[in-house]
N, C-alpha and C positions, 0 to 999 in steps of 0.2 A: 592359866589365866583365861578368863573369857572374853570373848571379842567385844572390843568396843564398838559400841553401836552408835551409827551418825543418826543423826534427826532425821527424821523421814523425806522432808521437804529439801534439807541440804543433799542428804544420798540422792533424792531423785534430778536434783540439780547436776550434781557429780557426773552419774550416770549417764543423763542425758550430754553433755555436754563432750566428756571422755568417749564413751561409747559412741556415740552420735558421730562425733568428727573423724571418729577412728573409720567408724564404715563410709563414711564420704571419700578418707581417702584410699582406704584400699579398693571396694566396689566402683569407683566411680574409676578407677585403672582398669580393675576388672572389666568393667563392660563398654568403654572404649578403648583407652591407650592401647591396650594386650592385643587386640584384636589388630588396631590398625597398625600397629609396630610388628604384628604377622604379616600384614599385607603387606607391609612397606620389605620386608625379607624376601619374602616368597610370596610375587605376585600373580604365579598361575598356580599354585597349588594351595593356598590359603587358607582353603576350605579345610582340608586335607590335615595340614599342621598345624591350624586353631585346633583341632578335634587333638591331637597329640596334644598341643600344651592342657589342653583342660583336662584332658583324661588321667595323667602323670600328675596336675596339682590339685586332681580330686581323691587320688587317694589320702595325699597328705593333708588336703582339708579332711578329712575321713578319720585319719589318726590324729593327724595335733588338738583336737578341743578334747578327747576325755583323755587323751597323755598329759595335754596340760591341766587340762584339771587334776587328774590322778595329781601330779605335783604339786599342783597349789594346793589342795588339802594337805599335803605333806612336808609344805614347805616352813618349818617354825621357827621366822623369825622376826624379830621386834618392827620392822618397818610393816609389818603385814603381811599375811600371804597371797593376799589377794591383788594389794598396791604391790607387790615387785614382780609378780606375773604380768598385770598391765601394764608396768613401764617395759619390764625387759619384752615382754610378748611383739609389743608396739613399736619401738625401739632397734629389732633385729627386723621385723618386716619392712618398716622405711627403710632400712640400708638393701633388703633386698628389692622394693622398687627401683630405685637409684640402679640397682648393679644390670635391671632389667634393660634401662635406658642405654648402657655402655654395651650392650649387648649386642652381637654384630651376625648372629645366627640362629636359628631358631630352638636349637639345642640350650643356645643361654637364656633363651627365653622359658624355654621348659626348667630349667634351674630355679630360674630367679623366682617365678613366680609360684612352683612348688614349695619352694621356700618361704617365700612370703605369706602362702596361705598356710602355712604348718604357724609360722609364729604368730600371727596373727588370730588365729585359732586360740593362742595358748591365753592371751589376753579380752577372745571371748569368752571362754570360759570363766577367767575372773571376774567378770561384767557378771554374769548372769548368777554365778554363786553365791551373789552378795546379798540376792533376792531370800534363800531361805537362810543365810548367816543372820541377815541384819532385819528385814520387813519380818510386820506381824503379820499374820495370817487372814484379820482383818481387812489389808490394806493391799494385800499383793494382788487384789483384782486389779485396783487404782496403776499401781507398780506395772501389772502385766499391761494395759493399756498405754502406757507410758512406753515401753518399751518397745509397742506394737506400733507408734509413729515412727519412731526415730529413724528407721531403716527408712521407709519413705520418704521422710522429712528431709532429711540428711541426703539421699541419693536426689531428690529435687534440688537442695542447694549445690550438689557436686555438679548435677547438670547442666543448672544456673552457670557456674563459675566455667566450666569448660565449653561454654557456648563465647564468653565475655573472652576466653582466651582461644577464639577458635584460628586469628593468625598467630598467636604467641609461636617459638619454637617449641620440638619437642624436650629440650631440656629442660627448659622455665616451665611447663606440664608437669612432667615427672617430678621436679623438685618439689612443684606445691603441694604436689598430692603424696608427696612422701612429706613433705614434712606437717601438713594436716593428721596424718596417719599418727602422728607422736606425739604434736603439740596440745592437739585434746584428752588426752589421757595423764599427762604430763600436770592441766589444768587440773583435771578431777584428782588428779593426790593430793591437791591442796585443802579438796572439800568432804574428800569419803576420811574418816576414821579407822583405822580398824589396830588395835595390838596383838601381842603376841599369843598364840593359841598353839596348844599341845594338842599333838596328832597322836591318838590311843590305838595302838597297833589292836587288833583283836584274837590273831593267830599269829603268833610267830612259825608256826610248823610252815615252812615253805615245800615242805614233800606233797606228793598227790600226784593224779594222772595230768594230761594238758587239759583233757574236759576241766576237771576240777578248779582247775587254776582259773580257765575259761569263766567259770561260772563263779567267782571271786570276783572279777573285776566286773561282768555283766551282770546285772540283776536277775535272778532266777526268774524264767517265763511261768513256769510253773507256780511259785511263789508269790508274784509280785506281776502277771500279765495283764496286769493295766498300762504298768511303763511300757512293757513291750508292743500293746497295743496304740497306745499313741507313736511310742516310735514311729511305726509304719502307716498310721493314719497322716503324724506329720511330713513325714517322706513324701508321702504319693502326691500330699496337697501345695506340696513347696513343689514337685517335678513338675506341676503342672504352671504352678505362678512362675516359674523359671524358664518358660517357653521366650520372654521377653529378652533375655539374656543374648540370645542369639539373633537378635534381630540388628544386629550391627552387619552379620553378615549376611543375612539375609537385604536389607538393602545392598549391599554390595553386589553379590551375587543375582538377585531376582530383580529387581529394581534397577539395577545399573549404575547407581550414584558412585560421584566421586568421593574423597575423604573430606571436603567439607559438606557437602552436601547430606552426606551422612551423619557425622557428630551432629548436624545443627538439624534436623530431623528427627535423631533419635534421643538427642536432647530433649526436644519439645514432645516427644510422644510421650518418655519417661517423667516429668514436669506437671502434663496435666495428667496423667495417669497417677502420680503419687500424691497429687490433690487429692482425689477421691480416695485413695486409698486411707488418709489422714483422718478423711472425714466422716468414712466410714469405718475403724477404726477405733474412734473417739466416741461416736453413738453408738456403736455395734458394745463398747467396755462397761457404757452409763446403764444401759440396759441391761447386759448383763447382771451387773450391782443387783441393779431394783428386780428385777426378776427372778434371781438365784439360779438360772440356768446358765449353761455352755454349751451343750452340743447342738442345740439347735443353732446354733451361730454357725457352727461349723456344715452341718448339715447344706443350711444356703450357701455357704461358702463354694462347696464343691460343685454347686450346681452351678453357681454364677459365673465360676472358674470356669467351669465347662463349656456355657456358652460363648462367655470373652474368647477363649484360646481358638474356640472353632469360626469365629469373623477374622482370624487374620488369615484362613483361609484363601478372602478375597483379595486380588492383590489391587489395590489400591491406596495409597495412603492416607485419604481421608478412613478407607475402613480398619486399616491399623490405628487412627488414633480412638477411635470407638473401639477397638476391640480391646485397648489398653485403658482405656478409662473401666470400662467393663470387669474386666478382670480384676483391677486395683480397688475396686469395691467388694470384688469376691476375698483379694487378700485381705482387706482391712478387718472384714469380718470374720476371718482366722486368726489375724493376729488381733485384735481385740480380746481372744480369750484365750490363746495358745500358751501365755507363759504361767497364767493362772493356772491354769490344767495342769501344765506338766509340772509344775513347784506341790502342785495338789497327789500326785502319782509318786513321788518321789520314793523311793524305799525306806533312805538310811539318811538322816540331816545327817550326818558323820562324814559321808561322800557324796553330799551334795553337788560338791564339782566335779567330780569327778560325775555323776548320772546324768547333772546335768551337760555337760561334754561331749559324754555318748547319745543325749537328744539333741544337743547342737549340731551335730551332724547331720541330721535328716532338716537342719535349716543351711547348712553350706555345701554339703555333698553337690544337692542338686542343683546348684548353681556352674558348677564341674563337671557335673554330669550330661547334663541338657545339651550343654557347645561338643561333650567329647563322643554321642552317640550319634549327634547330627548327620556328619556325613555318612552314617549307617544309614539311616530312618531315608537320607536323603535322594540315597543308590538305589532306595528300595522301591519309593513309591513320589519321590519329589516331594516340595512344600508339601500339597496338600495330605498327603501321608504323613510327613513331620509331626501336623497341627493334631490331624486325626486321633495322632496315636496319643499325642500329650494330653489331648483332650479327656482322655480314659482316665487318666490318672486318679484326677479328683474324684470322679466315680466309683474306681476301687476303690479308693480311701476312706468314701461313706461307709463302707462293711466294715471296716479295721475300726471306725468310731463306736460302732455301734454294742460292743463289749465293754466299754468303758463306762463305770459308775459316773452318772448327772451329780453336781452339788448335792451336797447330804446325804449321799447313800456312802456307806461303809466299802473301802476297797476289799478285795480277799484277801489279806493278810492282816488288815482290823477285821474284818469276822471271825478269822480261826482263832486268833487271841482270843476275843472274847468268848469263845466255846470253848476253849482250852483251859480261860481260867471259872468257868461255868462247871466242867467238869471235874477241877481240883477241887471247889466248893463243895459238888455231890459228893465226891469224894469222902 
């Protein structure tokens, strides 16, 4: 049976709505609650044990989006494979917020929130597969900029909400933000379509070497080093927009604030930061359109990034909130054409969620990565080393771009097809 396909304007409703609230409430746990329910455990080593929790649930963000996708492609049945990944995905991460909350040592905090980001993972991956199941080819510019707000839109309203409860307790927090985590996905099953679809195995021979197998689930570099190439152009450019992530401890630590003073600072720097991010973003996707290019978005991206990350440098809070506005202009102009790109690289529509999975990753890893290398970076050289080194990032990441076909050019695996059946022709 073929997937039923929602209207474009209803999917994008859906999506935004499910997806949107999903990441409001896990990230907006992520980049407060976690941190400060480290501190409130262990408050002279904090530093120390934030770098363990993130480390231990960055590899599980690492495996859960293309494990869940791998399943969601595989999963054939009637409610959808893509709606029962996002309910159950969304569904086991809110229960592992909550278990975070009960948590009384930092070991269950390293649990919990591994947990959470594996399942969580599993229900991004259904988000974003839905882009080459269901949107035309057409429209997925539109689609990829839509997508491109919502992370900032959504972590603005988390920050909004978590300023308005900055006396709540820590229970009434956890609870909302778990149950945010589920009630928007929850919404969007009522408005995505999709039926049942048959998963075509294409080799049953399970033999071969572990390369082999390796090169089964990952798209062949060789083959198909376009996806590979963005992989690691998106990596480097998210390790570098993900400098922000840890700036909860970093007020803590270099600043000296207490925990309100903190939330309601790093509130307002992330607030008007994902302003601009929005708004550049939504210009950076229009242009896009009318101009038929991408990489030159990305190009500024990395340099904008570059100069944002190197002003928090300065330690002043008025220069964090400029070096976050800054920044979030460099991300918007990444994400403005980042989901376009990569639904454009894709290898095989067949494991689409599965590819797209294994690129979701280089948009969550470094969110795990960033808090769990800190107190490395930080032994080594203090802040201004931290910023220094993150700042490179986006700088490698313009050479990883620069291999990848612009709009209209043929990847290398559409060229060898068409020489291959060139040559059956001469033939």
């Amino acid at each position: 049976m073929e997937t039923i396909k929602t209207p474009f304007t209803r999917l994008a409703v859906g999506i935004s709505i499910g997806f949107g609230l999903m990441l409001m409430g896990f990230l907006t746990v992520g980049a407060i609650l976690i941190p400060l329910k480290v501190m409130a455990i262990d408050p002279k080593g904090y530093a120390a044990s934030y770098g363990l929790v993130a480390g231990v649930s960055a590899i599980f963000a690492l495996i859960g989006n293309p494990i869940g996708g791998a399943i969601s492609d595989r999963s054939n049945v009637t409610f959808g494979r893509r709606r029962l990944w996002i309910l159950l995905g969304s569904l086991l991460g809110s229960l592992c917020i909550m278990y975070i909350y009960f948590s009384k040592t930092v070991l269950g905090v390293v649990m919990g929130w591994a947990a959470a980001q594996f399942f969580f993972n599993f229900s991004w991956a259904a988000y974003t597969a839905l882009i080459p199941d269901q949107v035309e080819e057409s429209k997925r510019g539109t689609m990829s900029g839509i997508f491109g707000i919502l992370l900032p839109l959504f972590m603005t309203l988390g920050m909004i909400l978590i300023q308005i409860m900055n006396n709540a307790t820590d229970f009434v927090k956890f609870t909302t933000f778990a149950a945010i985590g589920v009630i928007g996905p929850v919404i969007s099953l009522f408005l995505i379509k999709e039926g049942k679809v048959e998963f075509v195995k294409k080799n049953n021979n399970n033999t071969g070497s572990f390369v082999e197998k390796i090169t089964k689930f990952y798209p062949s570099p060789k083959k198909f080093p376009e996806f590979t190439w963005a992989l690691f152009s998106k990596f480097l450019l998210m390790l570098g927009y993900c400098s922000m992530f840890y700036l909860t401890i970093m007020l803590g630590d270099r600043m000296h604030m207490d925990k309100e003073q903190i939330t309601s600072i790093y509130a307002n720097i992330m607030i008007f930061g994902n302003i601009f991010t929005v708004i550049a973003s939504l210009i950076g996707g229009v242009l896009s359109d009318k101009i038929r290019k991408q990489k030159i978005f990305l190009y500024i991206s990395c340099v904008i990034l570059t100069i944002g990350i190197l002003l928090y440098v300065i330690p002043s809070v008025q220069a964090f909130y400029i070096a976050a506005i800054v920044c979030a202009i460099g991300g918007g102009c990444f994400m403005a054409v980042d989901t376009a790109m990569v639904a454009r690289v894709l290898p095989n529509k067949d494991d689409a969620a599965k590819d797209f999975g294994i690129m979701n990753v280089a948009n969550s890893l470094p969110q795990s990565i960033v808090p769990a290398i800190g107190p490395l970076l930080l032994s080594i050289g203090g802040w201004n080393f931290f910023f220094i080194f993150l700042a490179l990032m986006p700088i490698i990441g313009m050479f990883a771009i620069m291999p990848i076909p612009e709009v209209g050019h043929k990847l290398k695996s559409e060229r060898e097809l068409e020489t291959n059946k060139l040559g059956d022709i001469q033939a």
